[in-house]
C-alpha positions as CSV (number, residue, x, y, z in Angstrom):
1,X,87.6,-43.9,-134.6
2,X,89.7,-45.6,-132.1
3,X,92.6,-43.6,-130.8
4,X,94.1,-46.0,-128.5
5,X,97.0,-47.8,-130.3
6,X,98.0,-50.7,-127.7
7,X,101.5,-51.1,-129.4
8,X,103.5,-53.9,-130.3
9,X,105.7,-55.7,-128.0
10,X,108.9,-54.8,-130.4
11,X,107.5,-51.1,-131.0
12,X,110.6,-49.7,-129.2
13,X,112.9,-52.7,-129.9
14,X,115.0,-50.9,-132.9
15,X,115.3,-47.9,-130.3
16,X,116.8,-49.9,-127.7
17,X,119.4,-51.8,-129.8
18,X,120.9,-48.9,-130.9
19,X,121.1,-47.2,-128.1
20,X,122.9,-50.6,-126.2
21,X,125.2,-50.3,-129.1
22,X,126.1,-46.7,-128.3
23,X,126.6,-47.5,-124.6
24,X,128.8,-50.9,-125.5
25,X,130.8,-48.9,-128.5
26,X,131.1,-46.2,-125.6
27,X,132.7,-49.0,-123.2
28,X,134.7,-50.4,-125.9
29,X,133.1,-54.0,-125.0
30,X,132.1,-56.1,-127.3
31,X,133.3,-54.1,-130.3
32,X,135.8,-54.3,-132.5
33,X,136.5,-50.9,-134.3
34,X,140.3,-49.8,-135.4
35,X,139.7,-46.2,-134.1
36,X,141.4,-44.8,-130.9
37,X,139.4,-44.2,-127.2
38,X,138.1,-40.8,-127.8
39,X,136.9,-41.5,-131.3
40,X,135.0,-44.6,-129.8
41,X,133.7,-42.2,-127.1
42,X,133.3,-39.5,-129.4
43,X,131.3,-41.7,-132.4
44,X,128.9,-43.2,-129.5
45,X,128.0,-40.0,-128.0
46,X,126.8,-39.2,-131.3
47,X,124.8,-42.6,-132.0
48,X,123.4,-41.9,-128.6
49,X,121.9,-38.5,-128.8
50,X,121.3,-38.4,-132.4
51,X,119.4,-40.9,-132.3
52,X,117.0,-39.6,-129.6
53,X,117.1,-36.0,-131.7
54,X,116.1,-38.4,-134.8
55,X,112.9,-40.2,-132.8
56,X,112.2,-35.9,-131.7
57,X,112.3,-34.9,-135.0
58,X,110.2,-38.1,-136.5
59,X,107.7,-38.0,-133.6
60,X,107.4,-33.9,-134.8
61,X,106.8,-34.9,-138.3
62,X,104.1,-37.3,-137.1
63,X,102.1,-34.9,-135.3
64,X,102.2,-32.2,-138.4
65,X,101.3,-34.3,-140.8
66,X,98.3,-36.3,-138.9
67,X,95.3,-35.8,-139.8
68,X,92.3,-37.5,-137.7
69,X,89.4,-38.9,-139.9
70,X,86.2,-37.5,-139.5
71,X,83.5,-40.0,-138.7
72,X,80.9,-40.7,-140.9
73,X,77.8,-38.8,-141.1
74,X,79.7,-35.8,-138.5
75,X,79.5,-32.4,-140.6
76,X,82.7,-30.5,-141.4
77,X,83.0,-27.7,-139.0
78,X,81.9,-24.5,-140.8
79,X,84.3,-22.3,-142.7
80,X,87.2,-24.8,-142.8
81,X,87.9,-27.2,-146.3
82,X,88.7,-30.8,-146.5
């Protein structure tokens, strides 16, 4: 079983987007929202670290729920079930 996973140039692409979308919303550059200063400032901050809560909470979901393979032939550890 390999374990190394190289990763794709555009693994952390979506990630990054949004959160130059947060900093530029933020800034009030390059948007155009009918909202007032703070609620820009207010909606970005939001993007911004719930989206880096979301990638915590996904990244936790991943490790619960992984299971490794067992490699073929290798006997299952006595006392534990499939």
């Amino acid at each position: 079983m390999n374990l190394h996973h190289a990763g794709h140039p555009a693994d952390g692409f979506p990630s990054a987007c949004h959160a130059v979308l947060a900093q530029l919303l933020h800034a009030g550059v390059l948007v155009d929202v009918p909202a007032t200063a703070g609620e820009l400032r207010a909606g970005a901050t939001v993007m911004y670290y719930g989206a880096d809560l979301a990638e915590i909470l996904l990244a936790l979901a991943l490790l619960v729920t992984w299971r490794p393979e067992r490699a073929a032939g290798r006997p299952e550890p006595a006392g534990v079930s499939p």
